[in-house]
Backbone as CSV, one residue per row, in Angstrom:
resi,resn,N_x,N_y,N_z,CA_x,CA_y,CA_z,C_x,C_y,C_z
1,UNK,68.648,108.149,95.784,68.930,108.312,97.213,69.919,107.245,97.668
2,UNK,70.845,107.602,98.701,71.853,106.862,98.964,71.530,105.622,100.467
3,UNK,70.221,105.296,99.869,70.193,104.035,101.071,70.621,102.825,100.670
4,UNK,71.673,102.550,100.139,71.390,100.820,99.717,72.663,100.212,100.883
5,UNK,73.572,101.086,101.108,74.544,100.245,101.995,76.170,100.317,101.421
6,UNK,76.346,100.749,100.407,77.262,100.598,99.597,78.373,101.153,100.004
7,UNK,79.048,100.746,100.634,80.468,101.977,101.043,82.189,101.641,99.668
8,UNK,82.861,102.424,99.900,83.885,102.197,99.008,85.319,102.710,99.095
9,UNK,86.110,101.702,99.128,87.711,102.183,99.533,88.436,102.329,98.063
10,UNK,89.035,104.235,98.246,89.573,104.532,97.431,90.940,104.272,97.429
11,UNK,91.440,103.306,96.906,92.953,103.532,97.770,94.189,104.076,96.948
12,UNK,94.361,105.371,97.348,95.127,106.264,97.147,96.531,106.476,97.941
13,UNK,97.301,105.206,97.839,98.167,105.915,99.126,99.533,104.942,98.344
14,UNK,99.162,104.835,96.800,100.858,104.544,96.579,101.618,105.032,96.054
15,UNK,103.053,104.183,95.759,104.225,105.403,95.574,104.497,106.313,94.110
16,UNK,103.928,105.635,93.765,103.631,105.875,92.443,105.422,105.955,91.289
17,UNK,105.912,105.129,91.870,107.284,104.737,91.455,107.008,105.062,90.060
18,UNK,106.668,104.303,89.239,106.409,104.797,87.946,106.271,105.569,87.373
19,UNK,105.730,106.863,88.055,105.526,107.922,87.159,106.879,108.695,88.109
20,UNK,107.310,109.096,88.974,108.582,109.329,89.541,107.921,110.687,90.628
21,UNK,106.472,110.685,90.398,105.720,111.651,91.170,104.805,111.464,91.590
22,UNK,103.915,112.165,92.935,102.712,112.048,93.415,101.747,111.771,92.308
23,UNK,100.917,111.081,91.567,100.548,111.275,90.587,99.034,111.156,90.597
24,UNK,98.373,111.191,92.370,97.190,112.010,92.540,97.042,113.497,92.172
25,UNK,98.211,113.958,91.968,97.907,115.455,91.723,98.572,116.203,90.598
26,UNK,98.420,115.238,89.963,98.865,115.719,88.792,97.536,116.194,87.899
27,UNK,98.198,117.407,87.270,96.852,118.390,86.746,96.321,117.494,85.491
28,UNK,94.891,117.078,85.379,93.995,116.743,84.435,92.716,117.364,84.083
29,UNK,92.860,118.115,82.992,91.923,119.202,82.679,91.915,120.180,83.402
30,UNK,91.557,120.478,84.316,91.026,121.511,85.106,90.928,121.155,86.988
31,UNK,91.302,119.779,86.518,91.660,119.267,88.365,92.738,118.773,88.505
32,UNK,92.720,117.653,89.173,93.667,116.584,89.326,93.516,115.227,89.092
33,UNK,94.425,114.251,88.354,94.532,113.147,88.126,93.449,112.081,89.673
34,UNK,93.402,112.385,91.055,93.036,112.032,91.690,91.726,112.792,92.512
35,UNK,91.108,113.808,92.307,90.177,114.916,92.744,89.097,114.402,91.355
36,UNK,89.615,114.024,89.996,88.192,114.116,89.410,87.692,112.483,89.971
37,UNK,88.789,111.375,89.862,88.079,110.101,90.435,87.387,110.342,91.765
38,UNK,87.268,110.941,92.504,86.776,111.565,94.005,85.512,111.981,93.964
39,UNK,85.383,112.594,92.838,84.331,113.522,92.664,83.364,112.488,91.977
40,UNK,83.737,111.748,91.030,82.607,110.944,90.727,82.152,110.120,91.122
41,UNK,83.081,109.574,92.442,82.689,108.658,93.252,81.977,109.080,94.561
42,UNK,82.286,110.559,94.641,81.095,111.071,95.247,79.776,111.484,94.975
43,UNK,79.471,111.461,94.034,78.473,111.845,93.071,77.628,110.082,92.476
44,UNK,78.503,109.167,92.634,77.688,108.182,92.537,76.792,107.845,93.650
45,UNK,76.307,106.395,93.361,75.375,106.119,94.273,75.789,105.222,95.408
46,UNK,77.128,105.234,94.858,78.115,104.639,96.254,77.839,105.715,97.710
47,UNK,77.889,104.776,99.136,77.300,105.562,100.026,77.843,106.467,100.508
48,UNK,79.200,106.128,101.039,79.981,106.675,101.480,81.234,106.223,100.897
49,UNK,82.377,107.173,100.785,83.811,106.535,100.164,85.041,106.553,101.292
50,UNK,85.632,105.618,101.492,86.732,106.068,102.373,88.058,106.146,101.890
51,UNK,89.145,107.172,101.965,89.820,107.756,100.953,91.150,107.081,101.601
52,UNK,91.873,106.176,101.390,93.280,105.780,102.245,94.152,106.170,101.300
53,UNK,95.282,107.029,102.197,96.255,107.508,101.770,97.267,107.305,102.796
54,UNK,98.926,107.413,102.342,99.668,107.930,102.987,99.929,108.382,104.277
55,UNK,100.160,108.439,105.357,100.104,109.002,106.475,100.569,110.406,106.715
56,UNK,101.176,111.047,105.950,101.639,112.238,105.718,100.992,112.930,104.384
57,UNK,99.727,112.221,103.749,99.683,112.614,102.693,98.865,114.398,102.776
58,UNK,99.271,115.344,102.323,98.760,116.292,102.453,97.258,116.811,101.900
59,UNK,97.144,115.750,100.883,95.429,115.976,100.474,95.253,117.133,99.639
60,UNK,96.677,117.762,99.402,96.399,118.581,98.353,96.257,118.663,96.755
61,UNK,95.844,117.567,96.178,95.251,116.749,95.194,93.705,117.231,95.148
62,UNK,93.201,117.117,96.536,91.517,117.250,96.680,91.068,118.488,96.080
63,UNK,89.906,118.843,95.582,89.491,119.969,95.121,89.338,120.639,96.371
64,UNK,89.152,121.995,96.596,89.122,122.492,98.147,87.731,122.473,98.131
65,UNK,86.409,122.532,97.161,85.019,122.393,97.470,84.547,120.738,98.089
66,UNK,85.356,119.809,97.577,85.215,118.403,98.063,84.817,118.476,99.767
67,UNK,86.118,119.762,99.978,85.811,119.690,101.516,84.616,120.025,102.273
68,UNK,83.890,120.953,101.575,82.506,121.323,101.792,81.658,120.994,101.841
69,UNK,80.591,121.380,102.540,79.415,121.040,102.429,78.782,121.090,101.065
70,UNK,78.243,119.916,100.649,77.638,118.929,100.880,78.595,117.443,100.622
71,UNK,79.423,117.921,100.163,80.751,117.128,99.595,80.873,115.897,100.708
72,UNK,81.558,116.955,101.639,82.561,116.478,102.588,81.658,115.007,103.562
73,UNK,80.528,115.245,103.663,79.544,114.085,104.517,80.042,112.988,103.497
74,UNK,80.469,113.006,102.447,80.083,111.536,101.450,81.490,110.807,101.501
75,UNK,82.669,111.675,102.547,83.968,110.686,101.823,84.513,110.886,103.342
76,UNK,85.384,110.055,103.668,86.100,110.116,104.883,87.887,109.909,104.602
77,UNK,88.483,110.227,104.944,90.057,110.581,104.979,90.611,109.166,106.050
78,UNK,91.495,108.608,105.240,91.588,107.233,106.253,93.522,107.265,105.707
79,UNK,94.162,107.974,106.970,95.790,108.003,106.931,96.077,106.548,107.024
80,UNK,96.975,105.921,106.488,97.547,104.863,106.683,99.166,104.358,107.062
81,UNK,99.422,104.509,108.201,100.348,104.389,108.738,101.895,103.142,107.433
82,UNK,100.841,102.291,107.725,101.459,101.029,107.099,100.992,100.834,105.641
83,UNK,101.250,101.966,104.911,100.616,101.859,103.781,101.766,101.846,102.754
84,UNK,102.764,101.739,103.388,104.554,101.446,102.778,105.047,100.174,102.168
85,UNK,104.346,99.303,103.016,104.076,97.909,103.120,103.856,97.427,102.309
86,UNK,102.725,97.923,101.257,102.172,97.172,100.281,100.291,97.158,99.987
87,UNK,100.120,97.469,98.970,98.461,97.633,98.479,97.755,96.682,99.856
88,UNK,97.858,95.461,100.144,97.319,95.129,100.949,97.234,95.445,102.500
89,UNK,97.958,96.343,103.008,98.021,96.843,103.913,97.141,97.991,104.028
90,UNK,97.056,98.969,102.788,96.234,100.135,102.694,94.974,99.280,102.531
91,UNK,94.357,98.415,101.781,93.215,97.987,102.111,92.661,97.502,103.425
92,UNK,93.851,96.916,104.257,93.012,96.690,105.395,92.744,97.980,106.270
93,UNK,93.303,98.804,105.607,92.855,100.181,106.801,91.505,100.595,106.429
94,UNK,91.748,100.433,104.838,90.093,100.693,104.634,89.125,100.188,105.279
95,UNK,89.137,99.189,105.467,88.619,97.678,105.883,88.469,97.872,107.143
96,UNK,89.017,98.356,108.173,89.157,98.614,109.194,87.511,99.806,109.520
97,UNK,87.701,100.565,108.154,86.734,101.848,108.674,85.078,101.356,108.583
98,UNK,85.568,100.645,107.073,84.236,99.934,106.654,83.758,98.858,107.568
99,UNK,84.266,97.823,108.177,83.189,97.445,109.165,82.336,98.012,110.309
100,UNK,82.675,99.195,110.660,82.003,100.137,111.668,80.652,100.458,110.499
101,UNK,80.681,100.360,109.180,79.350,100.951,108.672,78.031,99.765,108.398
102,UNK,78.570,98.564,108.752,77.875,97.073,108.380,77.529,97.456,106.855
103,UNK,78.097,97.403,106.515,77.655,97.504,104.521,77.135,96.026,103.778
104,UNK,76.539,96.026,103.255,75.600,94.793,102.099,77.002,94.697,101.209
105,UNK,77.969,95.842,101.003,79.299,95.079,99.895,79.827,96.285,100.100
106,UNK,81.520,96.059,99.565,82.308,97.238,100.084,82.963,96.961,98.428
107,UNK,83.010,98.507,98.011,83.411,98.278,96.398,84.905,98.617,96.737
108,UNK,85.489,98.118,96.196,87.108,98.690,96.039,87.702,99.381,94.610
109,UNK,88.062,100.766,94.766,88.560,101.829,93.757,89.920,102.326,93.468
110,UNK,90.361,102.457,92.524,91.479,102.648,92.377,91.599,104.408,92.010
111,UNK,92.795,104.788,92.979,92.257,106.837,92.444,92.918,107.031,91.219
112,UNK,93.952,106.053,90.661,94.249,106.518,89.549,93.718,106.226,88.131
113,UNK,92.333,106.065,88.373,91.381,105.333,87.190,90.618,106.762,86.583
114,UNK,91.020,107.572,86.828,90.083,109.114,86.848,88.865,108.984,85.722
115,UNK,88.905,108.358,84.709,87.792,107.992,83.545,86.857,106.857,83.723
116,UNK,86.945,106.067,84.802,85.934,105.489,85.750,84.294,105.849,86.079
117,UNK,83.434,106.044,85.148,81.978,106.843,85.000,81.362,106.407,85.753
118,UNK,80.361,107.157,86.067,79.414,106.984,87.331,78.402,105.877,86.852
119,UNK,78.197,106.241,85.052,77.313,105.070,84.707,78.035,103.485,84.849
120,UNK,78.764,103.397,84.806,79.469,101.874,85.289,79.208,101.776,86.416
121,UNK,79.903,103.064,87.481,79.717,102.847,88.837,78.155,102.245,89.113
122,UNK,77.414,102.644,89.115,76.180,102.544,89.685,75.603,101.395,88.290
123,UNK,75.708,101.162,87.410,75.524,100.127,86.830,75.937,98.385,87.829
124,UNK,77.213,98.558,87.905,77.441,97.558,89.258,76.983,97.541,90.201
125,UNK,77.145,98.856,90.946,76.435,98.686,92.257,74.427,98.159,92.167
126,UNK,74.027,98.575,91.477,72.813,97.915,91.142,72.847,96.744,91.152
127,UNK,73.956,96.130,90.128,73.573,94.303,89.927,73.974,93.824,90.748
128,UNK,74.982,94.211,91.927,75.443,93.647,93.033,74.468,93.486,94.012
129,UNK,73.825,94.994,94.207,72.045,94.626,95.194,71.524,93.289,94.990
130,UNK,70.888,93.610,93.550,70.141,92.515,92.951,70.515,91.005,92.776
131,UNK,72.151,90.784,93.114,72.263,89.693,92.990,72.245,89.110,94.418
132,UNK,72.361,89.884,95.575,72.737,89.830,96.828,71.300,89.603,97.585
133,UNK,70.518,90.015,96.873,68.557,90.029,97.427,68.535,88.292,96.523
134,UNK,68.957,87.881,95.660,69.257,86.391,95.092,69.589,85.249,95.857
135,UNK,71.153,85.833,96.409,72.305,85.040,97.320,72.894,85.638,97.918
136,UNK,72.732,85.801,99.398,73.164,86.687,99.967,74.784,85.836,100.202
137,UNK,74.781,84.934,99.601,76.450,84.484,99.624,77.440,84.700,98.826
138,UNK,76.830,85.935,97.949,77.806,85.880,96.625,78.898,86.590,97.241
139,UNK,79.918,86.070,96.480,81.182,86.475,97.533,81.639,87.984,96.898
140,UNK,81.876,88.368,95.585,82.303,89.810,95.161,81.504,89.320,93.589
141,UNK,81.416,90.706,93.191,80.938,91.456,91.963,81.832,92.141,91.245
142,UNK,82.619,91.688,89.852,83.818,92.549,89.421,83.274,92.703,88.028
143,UNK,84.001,94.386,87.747,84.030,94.804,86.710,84.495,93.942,85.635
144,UNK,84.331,93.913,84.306,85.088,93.279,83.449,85.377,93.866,82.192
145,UNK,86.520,94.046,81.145,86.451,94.473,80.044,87.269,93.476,78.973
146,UNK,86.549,93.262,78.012,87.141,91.733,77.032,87.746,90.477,77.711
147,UNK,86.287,90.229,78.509,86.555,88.808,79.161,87.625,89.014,80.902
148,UNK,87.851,90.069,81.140,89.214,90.398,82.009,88.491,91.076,83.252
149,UNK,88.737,90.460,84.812,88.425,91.240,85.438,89.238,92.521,86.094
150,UNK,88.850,93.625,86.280,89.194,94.814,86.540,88.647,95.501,87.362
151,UNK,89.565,96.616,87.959,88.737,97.231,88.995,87.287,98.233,88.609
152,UNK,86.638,98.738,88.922,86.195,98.453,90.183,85.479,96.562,90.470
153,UNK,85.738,96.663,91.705,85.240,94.859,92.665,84.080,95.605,93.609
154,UNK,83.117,94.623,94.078,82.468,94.542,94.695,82.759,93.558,96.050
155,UNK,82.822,93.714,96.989,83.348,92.377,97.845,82.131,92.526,99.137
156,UNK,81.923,91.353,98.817,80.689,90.631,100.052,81.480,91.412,101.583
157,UNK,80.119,91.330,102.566,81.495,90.920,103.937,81.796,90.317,104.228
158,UNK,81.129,88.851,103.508,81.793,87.275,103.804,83.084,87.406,103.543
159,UNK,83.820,88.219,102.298,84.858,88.235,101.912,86.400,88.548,103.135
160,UNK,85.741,89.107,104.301,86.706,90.187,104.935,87.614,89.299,105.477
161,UNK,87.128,87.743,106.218,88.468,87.462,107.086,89.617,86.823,105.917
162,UNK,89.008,87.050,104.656,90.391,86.273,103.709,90.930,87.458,103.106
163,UNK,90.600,88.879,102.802,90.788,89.883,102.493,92.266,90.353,103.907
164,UNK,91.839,90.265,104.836,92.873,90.211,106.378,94.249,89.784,106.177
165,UNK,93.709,88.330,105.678,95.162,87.564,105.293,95.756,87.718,103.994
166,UNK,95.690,88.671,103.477,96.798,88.866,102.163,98.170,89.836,102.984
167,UNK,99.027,89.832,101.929,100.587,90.390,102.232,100.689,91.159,101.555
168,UNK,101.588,92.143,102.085,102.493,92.951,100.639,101.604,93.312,99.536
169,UNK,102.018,92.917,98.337,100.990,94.211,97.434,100.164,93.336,97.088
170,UNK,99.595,92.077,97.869,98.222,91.753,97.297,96.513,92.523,97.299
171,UNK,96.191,92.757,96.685,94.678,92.914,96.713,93.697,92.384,96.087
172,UNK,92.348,92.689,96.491,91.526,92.052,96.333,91.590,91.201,95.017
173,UNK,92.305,91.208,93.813,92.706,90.474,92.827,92.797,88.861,93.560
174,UNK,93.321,88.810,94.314,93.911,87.724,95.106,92.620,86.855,95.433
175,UNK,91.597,87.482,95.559,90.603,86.429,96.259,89.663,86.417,94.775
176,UNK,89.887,87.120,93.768,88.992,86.696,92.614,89.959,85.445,91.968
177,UNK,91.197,85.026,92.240,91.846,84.159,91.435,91.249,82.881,92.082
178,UNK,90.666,82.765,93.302,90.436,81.639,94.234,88.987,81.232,93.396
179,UNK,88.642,81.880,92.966,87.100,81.101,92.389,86.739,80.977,90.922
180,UNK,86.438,79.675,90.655,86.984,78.577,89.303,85.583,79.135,88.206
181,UNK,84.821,79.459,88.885,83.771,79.946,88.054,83.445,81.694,88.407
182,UNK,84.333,82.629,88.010,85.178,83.500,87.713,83.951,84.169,87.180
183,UNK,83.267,83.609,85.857,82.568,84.460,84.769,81.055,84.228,85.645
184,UNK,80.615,83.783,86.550,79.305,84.143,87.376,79.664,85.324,87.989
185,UNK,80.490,85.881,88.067,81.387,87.224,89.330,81.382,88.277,88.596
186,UNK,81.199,88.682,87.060,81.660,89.090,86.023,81.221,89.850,85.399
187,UNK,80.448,91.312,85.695,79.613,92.267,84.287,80.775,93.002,83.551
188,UNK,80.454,92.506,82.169,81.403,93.143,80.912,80.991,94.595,80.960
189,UNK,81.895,95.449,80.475,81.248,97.071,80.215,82.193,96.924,78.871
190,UNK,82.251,97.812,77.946,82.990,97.719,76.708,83.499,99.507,76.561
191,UNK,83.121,100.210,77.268,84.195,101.382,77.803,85.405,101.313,78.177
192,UNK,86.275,101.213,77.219,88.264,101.036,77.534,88.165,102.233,78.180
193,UNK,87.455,103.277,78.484,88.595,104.257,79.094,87.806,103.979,80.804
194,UNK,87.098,103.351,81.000,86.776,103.043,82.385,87.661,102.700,83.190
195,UNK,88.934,102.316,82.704,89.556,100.808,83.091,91.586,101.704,82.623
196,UNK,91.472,102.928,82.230,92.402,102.981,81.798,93.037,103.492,83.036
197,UNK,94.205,103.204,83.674,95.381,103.840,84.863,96.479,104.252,83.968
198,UNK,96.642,105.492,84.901,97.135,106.415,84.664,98.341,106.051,85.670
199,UNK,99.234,105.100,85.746,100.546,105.188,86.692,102.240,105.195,85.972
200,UNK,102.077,105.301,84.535,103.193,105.931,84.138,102.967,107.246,82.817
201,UNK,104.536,107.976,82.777,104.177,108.945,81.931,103.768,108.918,80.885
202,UNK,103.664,107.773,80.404,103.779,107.818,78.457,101.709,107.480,78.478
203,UNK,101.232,107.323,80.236,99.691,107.137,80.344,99.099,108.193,80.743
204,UNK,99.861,109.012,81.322,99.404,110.480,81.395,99.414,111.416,80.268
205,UNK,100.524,111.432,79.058,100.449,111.865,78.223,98.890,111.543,77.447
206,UNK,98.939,110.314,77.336,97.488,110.306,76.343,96.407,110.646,77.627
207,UNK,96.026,110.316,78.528,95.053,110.720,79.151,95.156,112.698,79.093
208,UNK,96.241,113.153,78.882,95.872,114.394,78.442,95.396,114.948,77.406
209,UNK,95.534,114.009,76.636,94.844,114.147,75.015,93.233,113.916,74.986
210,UNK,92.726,113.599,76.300,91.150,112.536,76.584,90.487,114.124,76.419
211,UNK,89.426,114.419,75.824,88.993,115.908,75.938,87.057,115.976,76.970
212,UNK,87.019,115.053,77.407,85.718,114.462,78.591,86.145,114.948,79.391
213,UNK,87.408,115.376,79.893,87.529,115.631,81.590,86.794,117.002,81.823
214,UNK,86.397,117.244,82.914,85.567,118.029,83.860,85.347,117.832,85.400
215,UNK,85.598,118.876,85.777,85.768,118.591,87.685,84.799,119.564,88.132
């Protein structure tokens, strides 16, 4: 059941220069490069997700059942005007939605991670509870793979007024470099494809070779 507090910004709203195309919607398996990360993040035990994109972005990436009932209650659509600017700009819009929900931690997602499993997902979000019923001062909870932190983050709401002050394409990366004891912040998973982005072609090619996908 989805009481713990957990909300989560997907942030979907860049240019995706690298691949030379929208590359939320680019076809993977049977969906889209950005509709299957959606789906499992709706399906986790994350509470609610808030989806920042583009200000013109047409959303036609989304599966059209996402929009439905029972779907549609679990994710919210967050346009971002100033999302031109730089990754840190689309997070504060997120940021913007998520304090109206008072959340215990706000996870931050990347949509082009599409092999991102629910068992990680909710593997974190668990130890983040549990560490937070500990210290309610812990500042964020980050993924890790061979010693390296990676997305998905967990971020306190202590975190928000320094999260405010980043620029241009900083994100939440920025406030895990500020703290010297790094590996207290830190659950390893040893799943490479959790962690794999998909933002140029020669990464879409092999992620088409991945034969797990399902939407």
């Amino acid at each position: 059941m989805k009481n713990s507090r957990i909300v989560a910004i997907l942030l979907a709203a860049g240019s995706s220069k690298r691949m030379g195309q929208n590359k939320m919607s680019l076809p993977l398996g049977n969906s889209t490069i950005g509709s299957i990360g959606l789906r499992t993040f709706i399906n986790s035990n994350i509470d609610h997700v808030f989806v920042v994109t583009k200000e013109d972005d047409s959303l036609n990436w989304i599966s059209k059942d996402l929009f439905q009932k029972p779907y549609k209650d679990s994710w919210t659509h967050v346009p971002c005007a100033s999302a031109n600017k730089g990754q840190s700009y689309s997070l504060k819009c997120g940021l913007n939605q998520t304090l109206k929900s008072k959340a215990l931690g706000i996870m931050i997602l990347l949509a082009d991670q599409p092999f991102l499993s629910i068992h990680t997902i909710n593997e974190l979000h668990e130890i983040y509870l549990n560490r937070v019923s500990e210290n309610s001062t812990i500042p964020f909870l980050a993924a890790s793979f061979q010693g390296f932190p990676r997305p998905p983050i967990i971020l306190s709401p202590n975190t928000i007024p320094e999260l405010f002050m980043l620029n241009g394409d900083e994100g939440a990366r920025a406030i895990i470099r500020n703290h010297t004891n790094l590996e207290d912040f830190l659950v390893e998973f040893e799943n490479k494809w959790d962690f794999f982005d998909i933002d140029t072609k020669e990464a879409y090619d092999v992620a088409k070779g991945v034969d797990f996908i399902c939407d």
